[in-house]
N, C-alpha and C positions, 0 to 999 in steps of 0.2 A: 760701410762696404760690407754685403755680405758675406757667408763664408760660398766658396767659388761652388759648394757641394750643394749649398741649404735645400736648393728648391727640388733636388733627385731627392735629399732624405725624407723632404716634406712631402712630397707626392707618393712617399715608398718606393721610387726607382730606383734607388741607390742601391749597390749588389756588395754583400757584405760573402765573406768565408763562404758559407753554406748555402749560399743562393747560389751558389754555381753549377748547372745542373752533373748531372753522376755520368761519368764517365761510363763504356758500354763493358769492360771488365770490372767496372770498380768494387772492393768490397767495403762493407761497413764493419766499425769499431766499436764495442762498449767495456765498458773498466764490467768486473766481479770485484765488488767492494767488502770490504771486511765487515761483519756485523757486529762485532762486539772488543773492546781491546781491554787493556794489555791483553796477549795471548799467546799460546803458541801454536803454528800453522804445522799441522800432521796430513791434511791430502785436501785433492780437490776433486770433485767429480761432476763429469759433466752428460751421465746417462740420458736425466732428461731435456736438457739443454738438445742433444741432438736432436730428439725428435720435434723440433720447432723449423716449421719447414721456411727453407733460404738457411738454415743451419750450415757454417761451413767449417770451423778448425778453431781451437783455443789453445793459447800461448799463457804458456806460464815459468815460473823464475828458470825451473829447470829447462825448458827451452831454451835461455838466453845463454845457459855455461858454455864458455868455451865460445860462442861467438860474437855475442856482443855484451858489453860491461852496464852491467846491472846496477848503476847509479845516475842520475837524475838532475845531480846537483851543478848547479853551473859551474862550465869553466872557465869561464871570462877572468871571474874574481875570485882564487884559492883561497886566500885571505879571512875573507867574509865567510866563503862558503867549505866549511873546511869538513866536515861531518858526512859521511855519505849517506842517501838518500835514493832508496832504492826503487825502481819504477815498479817491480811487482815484486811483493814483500816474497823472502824466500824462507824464510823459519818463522821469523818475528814480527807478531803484529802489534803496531804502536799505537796506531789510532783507528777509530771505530770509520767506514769509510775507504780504508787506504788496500788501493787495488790491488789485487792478488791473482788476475790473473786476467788477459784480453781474449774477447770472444769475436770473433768473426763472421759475417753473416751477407746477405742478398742484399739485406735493410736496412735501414738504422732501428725499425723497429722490431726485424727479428734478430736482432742483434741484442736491441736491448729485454725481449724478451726472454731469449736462452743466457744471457748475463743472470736476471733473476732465478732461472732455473738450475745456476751450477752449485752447487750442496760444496759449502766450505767448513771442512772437519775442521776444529781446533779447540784447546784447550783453555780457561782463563789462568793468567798465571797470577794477578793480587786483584784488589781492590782499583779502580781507576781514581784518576784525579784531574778531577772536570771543571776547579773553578780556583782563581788566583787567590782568593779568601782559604779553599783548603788547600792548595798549597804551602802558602804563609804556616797554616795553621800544624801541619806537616814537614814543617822545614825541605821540601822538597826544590831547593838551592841546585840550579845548573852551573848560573855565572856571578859571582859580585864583585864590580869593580871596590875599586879604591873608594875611601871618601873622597870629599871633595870640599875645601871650603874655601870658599870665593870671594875678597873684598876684606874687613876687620874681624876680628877673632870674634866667633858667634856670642861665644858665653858673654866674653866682656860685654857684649851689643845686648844681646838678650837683659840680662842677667839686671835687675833692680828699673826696667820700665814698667810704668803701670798699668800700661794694656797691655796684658799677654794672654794669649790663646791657642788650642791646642785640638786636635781632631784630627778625621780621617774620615775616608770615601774610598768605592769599591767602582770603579768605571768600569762597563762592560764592553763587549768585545764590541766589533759592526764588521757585516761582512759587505765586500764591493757590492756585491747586489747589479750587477750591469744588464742592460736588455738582451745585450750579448752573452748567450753563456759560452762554455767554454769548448771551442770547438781547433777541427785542423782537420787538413787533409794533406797525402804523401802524393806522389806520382813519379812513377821511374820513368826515366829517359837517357838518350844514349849518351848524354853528357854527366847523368847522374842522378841523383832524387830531386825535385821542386817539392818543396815544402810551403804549403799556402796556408798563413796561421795571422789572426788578429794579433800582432806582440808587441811590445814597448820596446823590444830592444833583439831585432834582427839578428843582427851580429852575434852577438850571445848565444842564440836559440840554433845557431849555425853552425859555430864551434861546439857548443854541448852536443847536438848529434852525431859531429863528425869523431869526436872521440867517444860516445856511444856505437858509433857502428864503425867505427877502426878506417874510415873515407878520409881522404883529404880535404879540408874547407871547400877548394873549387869544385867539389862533388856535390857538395849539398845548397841548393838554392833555396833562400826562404824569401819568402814572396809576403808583404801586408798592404792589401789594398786599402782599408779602412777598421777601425776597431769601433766596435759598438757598446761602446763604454768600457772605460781601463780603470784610472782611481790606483794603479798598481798589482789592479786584480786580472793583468793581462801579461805577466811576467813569469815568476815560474810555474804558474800552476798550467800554463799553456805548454808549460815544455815536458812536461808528464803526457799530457794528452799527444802532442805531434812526437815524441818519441816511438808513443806507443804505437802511434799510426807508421811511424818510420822504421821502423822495427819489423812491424808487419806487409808493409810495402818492399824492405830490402829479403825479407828470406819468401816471400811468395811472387816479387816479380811482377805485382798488380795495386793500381791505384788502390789507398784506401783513405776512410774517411770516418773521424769519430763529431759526432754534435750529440752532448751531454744535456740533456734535459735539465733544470733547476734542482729537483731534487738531491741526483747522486753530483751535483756541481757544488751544493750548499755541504755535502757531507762528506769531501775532501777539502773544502775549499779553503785557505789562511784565511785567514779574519787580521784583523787590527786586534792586537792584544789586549788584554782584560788585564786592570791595573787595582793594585790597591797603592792607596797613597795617604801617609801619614803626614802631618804637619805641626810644627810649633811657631808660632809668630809672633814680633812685638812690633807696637807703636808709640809715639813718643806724644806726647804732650800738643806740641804742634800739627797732633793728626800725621806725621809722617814715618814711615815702614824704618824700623830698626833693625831686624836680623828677620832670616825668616830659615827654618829647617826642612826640609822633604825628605819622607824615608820611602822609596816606592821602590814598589815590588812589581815586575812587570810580566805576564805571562809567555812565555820562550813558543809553549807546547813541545815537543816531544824532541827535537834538535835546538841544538844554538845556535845554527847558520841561522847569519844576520841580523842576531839579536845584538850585537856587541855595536851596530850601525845603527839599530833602535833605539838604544839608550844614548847615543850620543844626541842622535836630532830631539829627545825628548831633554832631557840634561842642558842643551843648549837654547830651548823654549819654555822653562817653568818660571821664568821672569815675565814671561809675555808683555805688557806695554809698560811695566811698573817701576822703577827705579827702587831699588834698596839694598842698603849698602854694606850688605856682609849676608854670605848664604853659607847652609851647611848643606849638603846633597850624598844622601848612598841610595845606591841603585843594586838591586838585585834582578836577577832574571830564574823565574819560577817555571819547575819540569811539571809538565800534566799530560796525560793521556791524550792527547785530542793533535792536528796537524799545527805545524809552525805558525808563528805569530809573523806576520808579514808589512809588507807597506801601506793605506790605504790612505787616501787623499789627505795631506798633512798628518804623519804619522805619528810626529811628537809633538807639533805644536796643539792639535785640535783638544786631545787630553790635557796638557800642561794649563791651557785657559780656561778648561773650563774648572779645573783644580784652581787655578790662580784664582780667580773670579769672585768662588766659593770664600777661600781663603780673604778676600780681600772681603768680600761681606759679612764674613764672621768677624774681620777686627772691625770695621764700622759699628756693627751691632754692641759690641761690647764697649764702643769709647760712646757710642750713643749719639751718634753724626750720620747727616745723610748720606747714604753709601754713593750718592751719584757726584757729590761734594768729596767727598775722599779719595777716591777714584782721581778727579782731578788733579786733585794736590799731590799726586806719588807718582804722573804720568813723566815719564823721560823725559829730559830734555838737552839739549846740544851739550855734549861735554863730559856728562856723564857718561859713569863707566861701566858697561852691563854685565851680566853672567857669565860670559864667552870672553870676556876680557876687551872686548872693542870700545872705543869712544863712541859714542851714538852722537850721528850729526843727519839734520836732512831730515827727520820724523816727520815734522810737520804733527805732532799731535796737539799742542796748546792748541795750532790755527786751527785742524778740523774738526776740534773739540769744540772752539765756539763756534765757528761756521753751520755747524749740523744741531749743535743746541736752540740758534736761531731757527735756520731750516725748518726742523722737527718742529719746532714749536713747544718745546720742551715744557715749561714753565705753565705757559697755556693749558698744557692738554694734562698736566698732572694738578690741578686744579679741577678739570674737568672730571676729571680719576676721581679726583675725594666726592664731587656731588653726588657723583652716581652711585659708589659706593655705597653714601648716605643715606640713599634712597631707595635700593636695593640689597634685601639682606643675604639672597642666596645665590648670587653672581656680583661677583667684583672684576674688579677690571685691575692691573697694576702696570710699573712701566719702568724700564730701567736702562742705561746708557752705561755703556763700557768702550775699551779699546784692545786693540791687538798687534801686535807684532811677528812678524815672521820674518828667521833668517833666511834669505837666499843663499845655496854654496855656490861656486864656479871652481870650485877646485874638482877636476874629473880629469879618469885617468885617458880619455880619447876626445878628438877632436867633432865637432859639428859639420858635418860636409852638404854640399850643394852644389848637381849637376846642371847646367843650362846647355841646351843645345836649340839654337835658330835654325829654323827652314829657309832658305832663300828663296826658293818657289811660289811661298807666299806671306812671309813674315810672320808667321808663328812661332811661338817659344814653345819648348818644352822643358817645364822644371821637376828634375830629382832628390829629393831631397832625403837625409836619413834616419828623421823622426819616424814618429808615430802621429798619424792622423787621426786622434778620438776624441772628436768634438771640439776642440779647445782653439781651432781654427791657423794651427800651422802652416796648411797649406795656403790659403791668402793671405797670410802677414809676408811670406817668403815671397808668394807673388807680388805683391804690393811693392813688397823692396826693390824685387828686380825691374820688374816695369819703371819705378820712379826713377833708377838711375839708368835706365836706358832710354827716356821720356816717352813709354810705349803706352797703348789701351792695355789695362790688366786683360779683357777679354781675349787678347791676341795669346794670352799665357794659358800651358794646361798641363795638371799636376798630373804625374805618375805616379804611380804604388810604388811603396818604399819595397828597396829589392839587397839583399847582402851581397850582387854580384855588381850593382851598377856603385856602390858604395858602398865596398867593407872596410871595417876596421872603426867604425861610426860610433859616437855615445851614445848613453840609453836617455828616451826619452822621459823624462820624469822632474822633481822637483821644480817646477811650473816654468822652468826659463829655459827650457829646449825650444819653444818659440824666438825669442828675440836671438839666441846663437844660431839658431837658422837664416834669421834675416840679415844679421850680418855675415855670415855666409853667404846668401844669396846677392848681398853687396861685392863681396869681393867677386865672384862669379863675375857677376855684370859689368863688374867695373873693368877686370882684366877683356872684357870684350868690348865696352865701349871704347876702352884707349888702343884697341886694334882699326875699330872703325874711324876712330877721328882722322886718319889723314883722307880718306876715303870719304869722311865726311865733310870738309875743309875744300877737298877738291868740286864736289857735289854738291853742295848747301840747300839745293831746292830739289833734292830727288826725294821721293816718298821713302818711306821705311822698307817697304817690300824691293825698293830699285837700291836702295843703299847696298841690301845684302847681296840683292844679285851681283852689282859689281865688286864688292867684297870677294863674294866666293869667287868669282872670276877670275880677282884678282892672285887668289892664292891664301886669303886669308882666313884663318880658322873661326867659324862661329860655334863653336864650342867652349867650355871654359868649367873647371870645378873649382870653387872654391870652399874654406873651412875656414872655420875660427876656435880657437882652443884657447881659452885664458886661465887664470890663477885666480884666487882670493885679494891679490895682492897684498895690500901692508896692514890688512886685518885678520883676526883670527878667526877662523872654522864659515866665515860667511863673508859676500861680497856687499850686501848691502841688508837694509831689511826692507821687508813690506809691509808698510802699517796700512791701518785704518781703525774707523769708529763707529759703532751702534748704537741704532733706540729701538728697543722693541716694546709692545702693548698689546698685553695679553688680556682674553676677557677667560672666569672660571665659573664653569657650575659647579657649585659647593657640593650638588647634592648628587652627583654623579662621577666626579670629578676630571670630567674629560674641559677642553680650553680651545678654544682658539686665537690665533694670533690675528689681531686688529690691524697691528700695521707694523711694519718695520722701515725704518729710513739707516740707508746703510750709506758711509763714505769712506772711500779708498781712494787713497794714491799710488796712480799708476805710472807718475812720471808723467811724460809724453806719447800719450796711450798712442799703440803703432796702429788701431781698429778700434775704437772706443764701442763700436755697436759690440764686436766681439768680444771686449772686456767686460762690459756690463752683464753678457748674457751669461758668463763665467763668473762673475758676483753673486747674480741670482740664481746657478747653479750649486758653487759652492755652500752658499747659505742655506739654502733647502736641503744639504747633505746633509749639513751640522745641525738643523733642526730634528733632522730624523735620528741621527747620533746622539743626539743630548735625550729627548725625549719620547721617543718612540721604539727604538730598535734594540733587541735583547734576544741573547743567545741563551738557550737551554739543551742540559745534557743529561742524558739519563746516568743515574747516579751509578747502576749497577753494568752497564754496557759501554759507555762514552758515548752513545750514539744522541747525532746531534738530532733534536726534538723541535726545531726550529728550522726545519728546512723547507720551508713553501710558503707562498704570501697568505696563508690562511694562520698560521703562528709568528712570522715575520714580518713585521709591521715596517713598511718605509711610507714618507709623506706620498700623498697622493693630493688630488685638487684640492678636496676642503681641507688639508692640512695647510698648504703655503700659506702666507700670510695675504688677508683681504685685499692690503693696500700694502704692496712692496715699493718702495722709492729709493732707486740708485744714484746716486752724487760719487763725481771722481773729482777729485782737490785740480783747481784750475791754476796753470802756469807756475808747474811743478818738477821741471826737469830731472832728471835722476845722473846726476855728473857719472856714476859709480856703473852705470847699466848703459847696455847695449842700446845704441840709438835713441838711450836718453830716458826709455822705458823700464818697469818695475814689474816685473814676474805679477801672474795676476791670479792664475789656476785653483789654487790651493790657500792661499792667503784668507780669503771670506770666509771661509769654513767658522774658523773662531770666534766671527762676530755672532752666530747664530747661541752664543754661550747666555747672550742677554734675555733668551726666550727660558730660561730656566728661572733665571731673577728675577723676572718680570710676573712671571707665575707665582713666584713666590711671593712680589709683594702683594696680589692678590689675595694669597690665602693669610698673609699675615691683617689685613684688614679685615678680614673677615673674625680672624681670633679678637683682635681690637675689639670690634662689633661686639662679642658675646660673651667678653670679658675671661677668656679664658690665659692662663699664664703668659705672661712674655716670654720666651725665651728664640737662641738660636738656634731655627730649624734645619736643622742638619737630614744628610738624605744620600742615598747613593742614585747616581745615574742609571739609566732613563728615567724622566719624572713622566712616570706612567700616571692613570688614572687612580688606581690604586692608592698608589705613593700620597697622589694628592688628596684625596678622601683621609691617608694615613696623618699626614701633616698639618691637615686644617680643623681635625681632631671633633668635626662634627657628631654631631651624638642625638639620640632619640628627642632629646627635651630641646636642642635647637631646631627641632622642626615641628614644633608646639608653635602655634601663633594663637598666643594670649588676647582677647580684646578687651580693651578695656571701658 
């Protein structure tokens, strides 16, 4: 079943934020972005800004005193978000980027033309710190928790095994990157401001305003018909932008409206933190994991709000699919000049695997076992006791380890690996198999709601729901649910835009299973209406659906109904269940270039009882394409002396494109696979693949180590910081001028 939207987005009919045409008073929005940071901010001027014709008025911090409160940060979760966070900097500037003051215009683009024309005095007050490496290097320490040691006393476990190993990796940052950037628009009305904003989480964006501009909640409407792409990069950085629009719309009285072009959206924008990660590891004799240590240092940027939420989803996925039975863990959180380190599509698991991965192939190397044999023998299994303290039951990894080793054809095609090899000196090919796990929480502090309202006129549905619509196909799992317990055509059902007035008080949509809490939401909806219509249908047996309601509503009976689902972790800790799965990837390299592409990859997940399987798989082959681009293409640079991000456009920011994905992708979901632990039997899907894409880094690698083989160059373990760019790989395969001598003999 497709998703109910596909064929408007596929055609371009779909009307997203800023398709909506402008209003006949409307003004347009642009941030004046800070050019350089640390700093201190001494004036603004906007002489030649005025003479940019459609020039209308610039707002700045001093505008906001006294009437509306000059911070940003949400106030759903004080908790989390405890640090204030100012929408337009008023002394101090933190990061290079960070807006200092809104210009208002006819346009968007003479908006955003007298933006670059307003002249920002300010002073540097030190040196910036632009990379998790110099901060480490700097002691530049925001937050570090406690240690942590999980399972049997390290040293003891460590201490007298004879494989031990020891290293460290620098991950870099990845920013959402969505097609959507970052956009809002405000409009007053007599009941109050409509705020119309792509957001993960309504409710939030709704409250933050209304304590921004001193309104009561039922003042401020936030309206999201659709998001064009999220990944978490649709949360607070959206509420910077519709603040600024709401700000400017409550003291002028007139629709306004900001759409942020890529570049000044890349140079505020949170990224996914840049991590450095130490490790020490043993294994035992029988090839299996005896202790293992992580020291990682995680980059904050410039606030701790929500980093203390970071390090938990990271700390609670650096075991990823592997079993072993004693850890040591310190985590620190590192200050740098540059904006907060935020959410992006698996936030702690996508790093921890590929950290894990690494780590698991440096012990192989050194016990001098095949890493894809080793792997197996340390993978979970029922009973065991993981990082987080939970019994692991229900994996299913032994099965889909051999399932997909057959599948793949594993054995076969690495065989085929070494001919070509053989017979090829400046392109190799290699191939590697891994597994992943990820925690699912349900521990949240609101409920999931779901409006249904029938027409008796003609038996249509209309479903409300409180998620976020971005891609992931929310809106026909909900319909699908409701239709089936009503025994209706899904076509008779149609999604409305999530609204904070039709349903407030909602959770935020994110870590992948805001879909299935919605469906069972939409079950209880349906269901409280189907057992209004049962006497009415007991009486009637042979009336059509459209005469059922008529005489329902005749009757006096409500076709209306909301329902929600709110649940707990239950009697596990920090997570309700995990979502595993397994990869093979097969990478081919030019030695002498060092650029690769990926051959093929056959990926397998268990989704449980997939509630859309066409929608899950396209969510597999999503998330994995993410994690390709993560692992080996995407890298953030900042100038050393300004913070200013030097990677803001697709001409230095590199995401896959066609010839990146893999030639021959093959999706496999584990068959008759229930999930007892999950909603309607199903297993969060979203976020989960990201990690399998960790095997396109191995896989390259054993390419280049065939190749050293070939030319007789050292053994050893090739160690590397993330993204394995081009470069990296020319650096690691250690080619040299006399390798590209062909001698004849």
């Amino acid at each position: 079943m497709p998703k109910l939207e596909a064929r408007a987005q596929a055609a371009g009919e779909a009307k997203y934020v800023n398709d909506a045409p402008a209003a006949r008073s409307e003004l347009f929005a642009a941030f004046v972005q800070a050019p350089e940071a640390p700093a201190a901010l001494r004036d603004i001027k906007a002489d030649e800004a005025e003479q940019v014709p459609g020039y209308h008025s610039i707002i700045t911090a001093k505008d906001l005193e006294g009437k509306y409160e000059n911070n940003v940060v949400s106030a759903l979760i004080p908790a989390m978000f405890a640090q204030k966070e100012e929408l337009l900097a008023s002394s101090e500037i933190r990061y290079s980027g960070q807006p200092v003051a809104i210009v208002l215009a006819s346009s968007q683009w003479a908006a955003d033309q007298a933006a670059r024309l307003v002249v920002v005095d300010y002073e540097q007050t030190g040196d910036p710190i632009t990379s998790v490496a110099e901060a480490v290097a700097k002691n530049s320490v925001i937050m570090q928790a406690p240690d942590d040691n999980v399972g049997e006393d390290f040293d003891q476990a460590y201490d007298g095994q004879a494989c031990q190993v020891e290293g460290q990796l620098v991950i870099n940052e990845q920013a959402h990157f969505s097609i959507e950037t970052l956009t809002a628009s405000v409009a007053p009305t007599e009941e109050g401001l409509v705020v119309t904003a792509p957001h993960q989480w309504v409710d939030a964006l709704a409250m933050t305003l209304s304590r921004i501009l001193g309104r009561p909640a039922n003042q401020i409407r936030v309206v999201s018909p659709r998001i064009g792409g999220g990944f978490g990069g649709k949360l607070l950085m959206i509420d910077l932008v519709a603040a600024a629009c709401a700000v400017a719309s409550d003291s002028l009285g007139r629709p306004v409206r900001m759409y942020m072009s890529l570049g000044p959206t890349l140079a505020l924008a949170m990224k996914r933190p840049g991590m450095l990660l130490r490790y020490r590891a043993a294994a035992g004799p029988d090839e299996k994991l005896r202790a293992t240590s992580w020291d990682i240092s995680s980059e904050a940027g410039y606030t701790l709000n929500m980093q203390a939420m970071l390090a938990d989803e990271l700390k609670h996925s650096i075991d990823s699919a592997f079993f072993c039975p004693s850890y040591r863990l310190s985590l620190k959180q590192m200050r740098t000049d540059k904006p907060e380190s935020t959410f992006v599509r698996g936030p702690g698991p996508a790093p921890a695997c590929l950290a894990n991965l690494l780590l698991m192939d440096h012990l192989a190397f050194q016990l001098g076992v095949d890493p894809i044999e080793f792997k197996y023998r340390n993978l979970y299994s029922d009973g065991q006791i993981d990082i987080v303290g939970n019994t692991r039951r229900g994996d299913n990894f032994q099965r889909m380890w051999r399932e997909l080793h057959q599948a793949a054809e594993v054995e076969k095609r690495l065989a085929e690996i070494a001919e070509f090899n053989k017979n090829n000196r400046f392109r190799k090919r290699g191939l590697d198999m891994s597994a992943s796990s990820y925690n699912i929480f349900y521990d949240r502090g609101r409920p999931s709601q779901v409006y249904l309202a029938l027409q008796a006129s003609d038996g249509s549905v209309t479903l409300s729901h409180g998620g976020a619509e971005m891609g992931q196909g929310i809106g026909v799992k909900a319909a699908q649910a409701a239709a089936a317990i009503l025994e209706i055509d899904i076509n008779l059902v149609k999604i409305k835009a999530t609204d904070s007035h039709v349903l407030p008080n909602n959770e935020v949509t994110g870590g992948s299973s805001t879909s299935e809490w919605n469906c069972q939401a939409a079950v209880d909806a349906a269901t409280q209406i189907k057992e209004r219509l049962r006497p009415i249908r007991e009486a009637n047996p042979d009336a059509s659906w459209k005469d059922l309601l008529n005489k329902a509503s005749q009757a006096g009976v409500s076709l209306a109904a909301m329902g929600s689902y709110y649940c707990k972790n239950g009697d596990r800790k920090g997570s309700r269940y995990s979502s595993t799965g397994v990869g093979v990837t097969e990478a081919e390299v030019d030695i002498l270039t060092g650029e690769f592409e990926i051959r093929r990859a056959d990926l397998m997940m268990d989704v449980g009882k997939s509630l859309n399987p066409g929608v899950d798989i396209g969510q597999i082959e999503g998330a994995f394409v993410m994690g390709l681009g993560y692992y080996t293409m995407e890298r953030t640079l900042y100038d050393s002396d300004s913070a200013k991000n030097l990677t803001d456009g697709t001409w230095n920011y590199k995401v896959p494109q066609a010839a990146d994905i893999p030639r021959d992708l093959r999706v496999h979901v584990l068959r008759n696979s229930p999930n007892e632990a999950g909603v309607l039997s199903t297993k969060a899907i979203g976020e989960p693949p990201i990690c399998l894409a960790a095997t396109c880094v191995t896989a390259v690698k054993r390419a280049i180590e065939a190749f050293r083989e070939q030319t007789g160059k050292p053994k050893q373990f090739l160690a590397f910081d993330p993204p394995l760019t081009p470069e990296k790989v020319l650096q690691l395969s250690g080619v040299s001028a006399a390798d590209r001598v062909i001698r004849q003999k």
